[in-house]
N, C-alpha and C positions, 0 to 999 in steps of 0.2 A: 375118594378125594372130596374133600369140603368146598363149599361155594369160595370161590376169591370175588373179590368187588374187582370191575372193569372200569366201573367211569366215576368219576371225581365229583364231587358234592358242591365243590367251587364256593365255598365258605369266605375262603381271603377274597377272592374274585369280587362275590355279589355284597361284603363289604366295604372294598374300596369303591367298588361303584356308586354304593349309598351314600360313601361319604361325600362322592362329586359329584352326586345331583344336589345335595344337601349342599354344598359351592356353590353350584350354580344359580340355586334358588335364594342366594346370601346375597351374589353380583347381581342379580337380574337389570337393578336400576342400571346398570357400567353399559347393555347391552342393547343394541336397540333391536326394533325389532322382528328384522329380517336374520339379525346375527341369533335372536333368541330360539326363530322357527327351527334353525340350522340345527343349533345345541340339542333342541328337545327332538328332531329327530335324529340325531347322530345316539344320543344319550336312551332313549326309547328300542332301537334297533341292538346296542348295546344289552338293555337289560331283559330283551323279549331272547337275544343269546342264550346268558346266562341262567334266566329263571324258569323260563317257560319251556324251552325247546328241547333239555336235554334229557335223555329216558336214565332211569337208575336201571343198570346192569351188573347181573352177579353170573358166573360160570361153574361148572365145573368139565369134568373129562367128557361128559357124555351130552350136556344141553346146556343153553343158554337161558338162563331166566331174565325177564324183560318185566319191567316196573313201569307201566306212562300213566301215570294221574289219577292210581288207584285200579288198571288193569294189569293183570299179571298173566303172563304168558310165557309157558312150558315149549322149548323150542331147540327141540333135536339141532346138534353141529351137523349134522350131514343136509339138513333143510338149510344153512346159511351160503346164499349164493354170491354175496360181494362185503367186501371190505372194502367203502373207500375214504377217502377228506375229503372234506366239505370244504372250498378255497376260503367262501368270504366266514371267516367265525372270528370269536376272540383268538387271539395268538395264532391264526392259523391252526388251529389243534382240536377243531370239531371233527370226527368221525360219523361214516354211516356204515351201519349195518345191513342190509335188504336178506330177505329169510322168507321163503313159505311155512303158510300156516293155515291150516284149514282150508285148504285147497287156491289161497291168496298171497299173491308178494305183499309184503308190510318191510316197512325199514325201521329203525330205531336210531337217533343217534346220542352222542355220549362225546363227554371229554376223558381221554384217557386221565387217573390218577398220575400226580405228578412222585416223583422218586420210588416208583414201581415199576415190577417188571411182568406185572399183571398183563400189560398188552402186548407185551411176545409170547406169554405163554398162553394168551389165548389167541393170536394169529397162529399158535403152532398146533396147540389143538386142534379149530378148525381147519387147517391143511392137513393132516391126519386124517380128518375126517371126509374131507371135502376135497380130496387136491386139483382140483375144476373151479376152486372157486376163482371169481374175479378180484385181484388183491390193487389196490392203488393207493399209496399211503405216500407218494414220493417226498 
């Protein structure tokens, strides 16, 4: 089986985010500036969501391959010990992964791809593989 991509690259996401800080930074003067502190950390925690936080993840039947910031990690489905959401994220729709590796828990997370069905069939794989794992995606 071929690698499938698991998590979203969030392209539209960290667009429309650019364009409202680029808003924000247009009104500055409209805002004073207790209301400004608020924005640039509402807007800041926002885009540390979107940019920074999420790992690129590809699958297939037998491992998970994990991408974070130029390290790449080869990672047996029978080593992945939870699946779960992350409450506070964009849309509610950050995931975590948690996975031994080298003798260490490590987590990854990731936004599922939207109009895929990439993240059933790799929650099914890993039950296949793992069926102990912990799943919480309510």
């Amino acid at each position: 089986m071929k690698r499938t991509r698991l998590s979203n690259k969030l392209i539209i996401t960290k667009i429309v985010l650019l364009v409202i800080l680029i808003e924000i930074f247009r009104m500055m003067e409209v805002f004073n500036t207790k209301q400004l502190l608020v924005i640039v950390i509402i807007v800041g925690f926002i885009l540390y969501q979107a940019f920074d936080l999420p790992d690129t993840i590809t699958f297939d039947e037998n491992f998970i391959y994990i991408n974070r910031k130029g390290t790449n990690r080869e990672v047996d489905l029978r080593d992945v010990t939870s699946l779960l959401r992350v409450k506070y994220s964009i849309h509610n729709k950050l995931y975590k992964i948690k996975y031994n590796y080298g003798g260490k828990q490590y987590e990854a997370k990731f936004y599922p791809r939207y109009f895929s069905k990439s993240f059933d069939k790799f929650k099914t794989a890993v039950l296949s593989k793992n069926p102990n794992i912990k799943v919480e995606i309510f």
